[in-house]
C-alpha positions as CSV (number, residue, x, y, z in Angstrom):
1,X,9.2,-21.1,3.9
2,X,9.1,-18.7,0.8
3,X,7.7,-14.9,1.7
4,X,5.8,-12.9,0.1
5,X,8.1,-11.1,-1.4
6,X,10.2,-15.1,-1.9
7,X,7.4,-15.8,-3.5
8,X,7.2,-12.7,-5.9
9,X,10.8,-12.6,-6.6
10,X,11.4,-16.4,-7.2
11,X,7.9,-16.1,-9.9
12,X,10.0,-13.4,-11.5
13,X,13.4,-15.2,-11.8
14,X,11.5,-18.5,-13.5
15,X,9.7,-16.0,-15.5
16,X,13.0,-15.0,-17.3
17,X,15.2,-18.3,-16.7
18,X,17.5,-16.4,-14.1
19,X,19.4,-17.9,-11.5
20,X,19.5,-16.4,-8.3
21,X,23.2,-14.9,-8.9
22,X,21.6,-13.2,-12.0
23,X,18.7,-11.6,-10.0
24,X,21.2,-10.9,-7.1
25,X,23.1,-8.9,-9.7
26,X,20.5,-7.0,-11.2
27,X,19.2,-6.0,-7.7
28,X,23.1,-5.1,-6.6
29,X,22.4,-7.6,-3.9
30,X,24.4,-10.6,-2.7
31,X,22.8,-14.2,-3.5
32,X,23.3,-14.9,0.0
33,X,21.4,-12.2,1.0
34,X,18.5,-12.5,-1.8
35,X,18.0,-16.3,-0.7
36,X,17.7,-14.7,2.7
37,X,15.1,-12.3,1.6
38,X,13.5,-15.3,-0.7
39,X,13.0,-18.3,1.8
40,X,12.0,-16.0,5.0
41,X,15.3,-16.4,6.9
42,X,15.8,-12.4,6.7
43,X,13.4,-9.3,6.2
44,X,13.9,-7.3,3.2
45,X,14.6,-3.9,3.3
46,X,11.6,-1.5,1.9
47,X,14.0,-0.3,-1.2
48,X,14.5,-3.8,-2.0
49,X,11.2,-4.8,-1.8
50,X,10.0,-1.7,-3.6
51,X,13.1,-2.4,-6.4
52,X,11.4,-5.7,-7.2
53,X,7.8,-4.1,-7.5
54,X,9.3,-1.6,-10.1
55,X,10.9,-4.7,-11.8
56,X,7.5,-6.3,-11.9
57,X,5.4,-2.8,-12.7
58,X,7.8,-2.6,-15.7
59,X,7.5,-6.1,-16.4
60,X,3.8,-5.8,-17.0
61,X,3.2,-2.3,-18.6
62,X,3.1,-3.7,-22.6
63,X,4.3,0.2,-23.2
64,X,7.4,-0.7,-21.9
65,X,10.0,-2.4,-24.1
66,X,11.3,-5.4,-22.9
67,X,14.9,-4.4,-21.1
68,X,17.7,-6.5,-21.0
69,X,19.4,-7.1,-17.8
70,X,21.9,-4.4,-18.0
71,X,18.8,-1.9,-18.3
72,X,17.1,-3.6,-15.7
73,X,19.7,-3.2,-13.7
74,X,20.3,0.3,-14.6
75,X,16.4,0.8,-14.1
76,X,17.0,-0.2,-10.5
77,X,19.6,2.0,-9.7
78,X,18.2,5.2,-11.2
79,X,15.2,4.1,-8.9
80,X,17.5,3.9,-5.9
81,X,19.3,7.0,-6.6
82,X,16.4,9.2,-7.2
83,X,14.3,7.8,-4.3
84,X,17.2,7.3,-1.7
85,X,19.4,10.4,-2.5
């Protein structure tokens, strides 16, 4: 059964024809672990939940330019680095 957050994050994948190895990626997670997080079998951590709301906040401010993977996945980690130490 999807989550929430299965729900939000699966939307967002379909949204930009990725797999779940390509969102895995972006996210620095494993795909084992996101379809964990994604069908309700595991609980996502708070900075991955909150790494996915920055994806979709960015997704739909139109000031922001649409990033390509790489700077999505850059995005993420300044986000974790700044947030988490």
């Amino acid at each position: 059964m999807l989550t929430d957050f299965g729900r939000k994050a699966r939307a967002y994948r379909l949204r930009h024809d990725m797999l779940l190895y390509d969102m895995a990626l972006i996210m620095r997670l494993g795909t084992a672990q996101l379809s964990g997080y994604e069908c309700g079998r595991e609980e996502p951590p708070a900075d991955v939940v909150a790494a996915l709301d920055t994806l979709i906040r960015v997704e739909n401010n139109p000031s922001v330019p649409e990033l390509t993977e790489e700077q999505r996945g850059a995005l993420l980690e300044f986000w974790r680095i700044t947030k988490h130490g």
